[in-house]
C-alpha positions, 0 to 999 in steps of 0.5 A: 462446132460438133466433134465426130467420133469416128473421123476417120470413116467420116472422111473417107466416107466424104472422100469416096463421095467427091470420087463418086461425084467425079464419075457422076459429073463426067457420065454423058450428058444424056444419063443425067438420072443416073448421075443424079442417083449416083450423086444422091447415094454417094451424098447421103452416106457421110451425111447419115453417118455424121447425123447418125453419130450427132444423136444420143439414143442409140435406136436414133443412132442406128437408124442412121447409120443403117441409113448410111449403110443402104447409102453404100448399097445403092451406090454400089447399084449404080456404079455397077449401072455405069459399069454395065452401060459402058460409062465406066471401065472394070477397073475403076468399076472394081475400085469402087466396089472395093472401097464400098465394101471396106464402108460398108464392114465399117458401118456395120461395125458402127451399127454393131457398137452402137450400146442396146440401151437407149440412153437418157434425154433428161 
């Protein structure tokens, strides 16, 4: 069993993406691309953010949490796709673009954080 230092981002990040998948489940049938997308986006942040923090170097650890952070970006996209087709009212559009924000300033803070130096393999 590993141990994330940053649990808390990780669980509300795993929170948003149940939520995200919510939304994505009850899109019409006939919108199966962007609930796949939707979907995919909102999967692979807690992902990138658990990869990002299971590796040593710090480029390595970067890399994924800008991962993480292109995750929220593009989940952002397609929440404001659903918004602007009708699948989704204002408000719960506006509830997920908050939240995304909030993700976002913390992964940016993760990305900040991580040391400039590589750290050794030996």
């Amino acid at each position: 069993m590993f141990q994330l230092k940053n649990i808390e981002l990780y669980n509300e990040a795993l929170g948003l993406n149940e939520s995200l998948e919510k939304v994505a489940n009850d899109l019409p049938r006939n919108t199966y691309f962007l609930a796949n997308l939707l979907k995919k986006a909102a999967g692979s942040i807690p992902s990138d953010i658990a990869e990002g923090q299971a590796q040593k170097g710090s480029i390595e650890k970067k890399n994924y949490f800008w991962a993480a952070w292109n995750s929220i970006r593009e989940a952002s996209n397609w929440i404001e796709v659903a918004a602007r087709q009708g699948f989704i009212d204002e408000e719960t559009r506006n509830g997920f673009r908050s939240k995304l924000h909030d993700l976002s300033g913390q992964v940016q803070d993760l990305i900040r954080n991580s040391s400039s130096v590589e750290v050794s393999k030996n």
